[in-house]
C-alpha positions in Angstrom: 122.7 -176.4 73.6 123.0 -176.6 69.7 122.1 -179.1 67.9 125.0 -181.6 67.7 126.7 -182.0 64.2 129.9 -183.7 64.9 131.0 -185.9 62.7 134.8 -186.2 63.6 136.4 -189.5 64.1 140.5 -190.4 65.2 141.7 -192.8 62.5 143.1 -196.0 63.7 145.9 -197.3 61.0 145.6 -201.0 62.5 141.8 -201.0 61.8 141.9 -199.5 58.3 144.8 -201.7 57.7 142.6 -204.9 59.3 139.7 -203.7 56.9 141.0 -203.1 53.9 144.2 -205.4 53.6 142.4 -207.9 51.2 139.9 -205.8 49.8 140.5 -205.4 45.8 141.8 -202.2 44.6 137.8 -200.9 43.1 136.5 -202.5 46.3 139.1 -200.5 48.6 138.2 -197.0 46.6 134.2 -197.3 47.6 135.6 -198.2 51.5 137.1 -195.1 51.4 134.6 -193.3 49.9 132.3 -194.4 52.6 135.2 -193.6 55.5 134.9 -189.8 53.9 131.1 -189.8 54.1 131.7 -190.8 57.2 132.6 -187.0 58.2 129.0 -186.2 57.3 127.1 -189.2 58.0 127.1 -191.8 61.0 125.0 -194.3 59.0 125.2 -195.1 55.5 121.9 -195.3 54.5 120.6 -198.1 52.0 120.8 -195.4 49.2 124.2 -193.9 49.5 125.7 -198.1 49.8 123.6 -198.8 46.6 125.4 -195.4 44.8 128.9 -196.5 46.5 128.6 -200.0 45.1 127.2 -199.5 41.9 129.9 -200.3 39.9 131.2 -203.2 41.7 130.6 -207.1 40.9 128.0 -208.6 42.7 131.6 -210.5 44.1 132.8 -207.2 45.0 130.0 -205.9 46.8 129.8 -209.3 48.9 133.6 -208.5 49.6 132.6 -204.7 50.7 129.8 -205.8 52.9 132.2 -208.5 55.0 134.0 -205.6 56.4 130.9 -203.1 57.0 128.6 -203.4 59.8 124.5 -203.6 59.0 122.4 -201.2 61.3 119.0 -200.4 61.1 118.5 -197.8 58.0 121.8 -199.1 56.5 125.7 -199.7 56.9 128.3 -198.7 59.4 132.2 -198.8 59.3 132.0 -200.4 63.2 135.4 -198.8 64.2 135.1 -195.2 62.7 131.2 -195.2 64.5 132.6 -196.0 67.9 135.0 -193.5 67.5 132.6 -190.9 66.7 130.6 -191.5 70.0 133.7 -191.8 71.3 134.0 -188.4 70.4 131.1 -187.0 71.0 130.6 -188.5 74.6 133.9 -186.8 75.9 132.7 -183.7 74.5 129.6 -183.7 76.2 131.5 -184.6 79.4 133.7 -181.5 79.0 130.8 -179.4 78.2 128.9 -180.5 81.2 131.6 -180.0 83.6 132.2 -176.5 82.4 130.2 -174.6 85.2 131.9 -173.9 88.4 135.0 -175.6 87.5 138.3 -174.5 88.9 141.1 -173.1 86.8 144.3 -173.6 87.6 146.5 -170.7 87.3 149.6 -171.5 85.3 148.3 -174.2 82.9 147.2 -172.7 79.9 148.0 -175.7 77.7 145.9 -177.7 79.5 143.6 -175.1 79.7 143.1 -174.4 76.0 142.7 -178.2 75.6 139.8 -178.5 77.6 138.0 -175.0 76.5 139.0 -176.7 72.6 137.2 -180.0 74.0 134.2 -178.5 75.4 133.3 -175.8 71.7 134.2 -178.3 70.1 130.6 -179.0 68.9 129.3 -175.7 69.0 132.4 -174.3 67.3 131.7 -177.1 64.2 127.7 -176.5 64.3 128.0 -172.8 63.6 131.3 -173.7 61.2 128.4 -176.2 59.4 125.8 -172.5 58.8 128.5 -170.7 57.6 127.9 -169.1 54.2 131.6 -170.2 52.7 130.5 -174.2 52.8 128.2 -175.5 50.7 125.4 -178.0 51.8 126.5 -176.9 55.6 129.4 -178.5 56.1 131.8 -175.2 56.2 135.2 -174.3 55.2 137.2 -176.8 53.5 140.0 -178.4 54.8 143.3 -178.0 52.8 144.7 -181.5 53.5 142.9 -185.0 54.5 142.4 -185.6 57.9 139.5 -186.6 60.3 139.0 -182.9 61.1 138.5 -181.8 57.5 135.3 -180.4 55.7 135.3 -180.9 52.4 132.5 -179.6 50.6 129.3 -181.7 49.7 130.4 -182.2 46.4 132.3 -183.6 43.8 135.6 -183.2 45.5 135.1 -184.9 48.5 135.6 -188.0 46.1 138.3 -187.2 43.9 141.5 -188.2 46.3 140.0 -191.9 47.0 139.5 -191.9 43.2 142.9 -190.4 42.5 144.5 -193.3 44.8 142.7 -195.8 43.3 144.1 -194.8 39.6 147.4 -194.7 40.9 147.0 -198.5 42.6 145.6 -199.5 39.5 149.0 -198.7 37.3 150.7 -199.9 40.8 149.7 -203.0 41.1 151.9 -204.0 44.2 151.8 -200.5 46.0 151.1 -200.4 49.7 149.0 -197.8 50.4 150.3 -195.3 53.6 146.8 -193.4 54.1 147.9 -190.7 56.5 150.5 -189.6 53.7 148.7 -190.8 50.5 145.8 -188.5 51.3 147.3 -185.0 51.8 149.6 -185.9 48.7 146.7 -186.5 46.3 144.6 -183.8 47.8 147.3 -181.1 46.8 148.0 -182.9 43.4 144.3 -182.4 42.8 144.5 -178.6 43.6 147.2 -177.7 41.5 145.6 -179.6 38.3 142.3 -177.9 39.3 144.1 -174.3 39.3 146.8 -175.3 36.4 143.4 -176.0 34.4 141.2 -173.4 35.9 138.5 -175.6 36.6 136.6 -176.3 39.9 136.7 -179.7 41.9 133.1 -179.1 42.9 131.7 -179.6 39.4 131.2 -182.6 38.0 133.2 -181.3 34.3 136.4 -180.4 36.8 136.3 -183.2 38.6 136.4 -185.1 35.5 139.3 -183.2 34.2 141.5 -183.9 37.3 140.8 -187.5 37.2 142.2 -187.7 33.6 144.8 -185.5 33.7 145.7 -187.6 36.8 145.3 -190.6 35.3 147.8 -189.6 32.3 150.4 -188.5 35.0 149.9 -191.4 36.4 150.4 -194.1 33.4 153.6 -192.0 32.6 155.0 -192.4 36.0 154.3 -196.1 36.0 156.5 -196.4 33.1 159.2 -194.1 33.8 162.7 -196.0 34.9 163.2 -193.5 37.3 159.8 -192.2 38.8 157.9 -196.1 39.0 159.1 -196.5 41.8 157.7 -193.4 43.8 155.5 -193.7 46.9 152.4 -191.2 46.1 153.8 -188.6 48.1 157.2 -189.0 46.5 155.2 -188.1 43.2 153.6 -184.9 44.8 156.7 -183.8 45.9 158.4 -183.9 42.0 155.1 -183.4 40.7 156.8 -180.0 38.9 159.7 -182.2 37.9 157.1 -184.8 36.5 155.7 -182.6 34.5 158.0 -180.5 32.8 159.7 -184.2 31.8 156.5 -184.9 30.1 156.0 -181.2 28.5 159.7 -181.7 26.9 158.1 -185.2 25.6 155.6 -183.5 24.4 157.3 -180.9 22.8 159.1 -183.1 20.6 156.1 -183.7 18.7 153.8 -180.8 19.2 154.3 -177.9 16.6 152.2 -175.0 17.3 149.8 -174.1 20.1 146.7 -176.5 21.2 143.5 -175.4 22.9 143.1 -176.4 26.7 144.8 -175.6 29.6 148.6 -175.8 30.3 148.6 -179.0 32.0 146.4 -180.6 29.1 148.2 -179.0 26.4 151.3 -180.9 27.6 149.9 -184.3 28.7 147.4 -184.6 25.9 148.7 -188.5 25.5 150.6 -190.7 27.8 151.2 -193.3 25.3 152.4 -190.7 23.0 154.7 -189.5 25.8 156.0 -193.3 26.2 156.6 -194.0 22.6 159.6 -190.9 22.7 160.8 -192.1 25.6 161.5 -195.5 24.6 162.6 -194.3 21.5 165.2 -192.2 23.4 166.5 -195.0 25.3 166.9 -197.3 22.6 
């Protein structure tokens, strides 16, 4: 049998949500950081925890390490490990079972579910050699979820980064993970494409996270978008933008070097200052 590479996990809101309910808003972006290296990685070893946490308060890291689980080699998130061998146990069942068992005429769905059950391993080990993924992980997944492969890279980072900014100018915002996540990962892809830059290098991935971050303090501001759920802003993100382009417009005469989305967010607090000056 191949060698087994499966790293998927079912997320459980009520244990995220027992996690990271009173975690800090820096301390809750390294948790999830360490849920997505999850995908790759059972154990976080000693090294990737030190990187995680490095710049955290020593009060911070003590806060992290209440909710992780210490192993031999280094730290576990207890709930998305179980759920991995979980995983991984069923799919070995299935496998094992497959000789000689009967099929019942009639029942493809449940059928297909048990042949999906049974590859699943081998299906994601050769997925993990293919020549399109980098590291050996595979294709990448065009939204967050537990079956995704994001590339061993920059970008696997940027949506718990990208929540964290937008917590940050949202102080009392409530998180809704299995929404948040596909919202900020498509946010992130049209930056990346608006400014032709790639989420996999480090000088794109710093792009997005400013760009992001100057959407971001606009939004915070604005009497009529402050309000928005993440997802609410991905959904008007076109809307969002062109507002702050006709801000920008105001004051810009001529062209400026950069890509379109930079050219017309090149200052939030220069965006504000019109805006207040519009409702005054």
């Amino acid at each position: 049998m191949a060698a087994d590479t499966t790293f998927c996990f079912t997320f459980y809101p009520g244990d995220y949500l027992r996690d990271t309910n009173c975690l800090s808003p820096a301390t809750q972006v390294v948790y999830d950081r360490m849920m997505c290296e999850h995908m790759r990685n059972t154990c976080i070893t000693h090294e990737q925890h030190g990187f995680f946490t490095r710049k955290l308060t020593d009060e911070e890291r003590m806060e992290l390490n209440q909710v992780l689980t210490k192993v031999d080699g280094g730290y576990l998130i207890a709930w998305i490990a179980d759920s991995i061998a979980k995983k991984r146990a069923y799919s070995a069942s299935r496998a094992e079972n497959r000789a000689g068992k009967k099929k019942i005429k009639g029942n493809n769905i449940c059928e297909s579910y048990d042949s999906h059950m049974e590859d699943e391993n081998e299906n994601r080990n050769r997925k993990g050699n293919s020549k399109e993924g980098i590291g050996g992980v595979g294709e990448k997944g065009e939204t967050f979820s537990t079956n995704s492969n994001f590339s061993n890279s920059k970008d696997i980072f940027i949506v718990p980064e990208m929540i964290g900014i937008f917590k940050q100018h949202n102080p009392g915002y409530v998180k809704q993970t299995e929404k948040d996540y596909p919202a900020a990962r498509k946010i992130a892809e049209l930056i990346a494409d608006e400014e032709s830059v790639h989420l996999e290098e480090e000088s794109g991935f710093l792009v997005v996270k400013d760009v992001w971050e100057t959407i971001v303090t606009f939004t915070a501001q604005d009497s009529f978008y402050k309000n928005f759920s993440l997802s609410q802003v991905e959904k008007h993100i076109q809307s969002i933008i062109l507002k702050l382009r006709n801000a920008r417009e105001e004051v810009v005469d001529g062209p400026v070097a950069g890509g379109m989305i930079t050219h017309n967010l090149n200052a939030a607090a220069l965006a504000m200052q019109i805006l207040r000056s519009k409702r005054s």
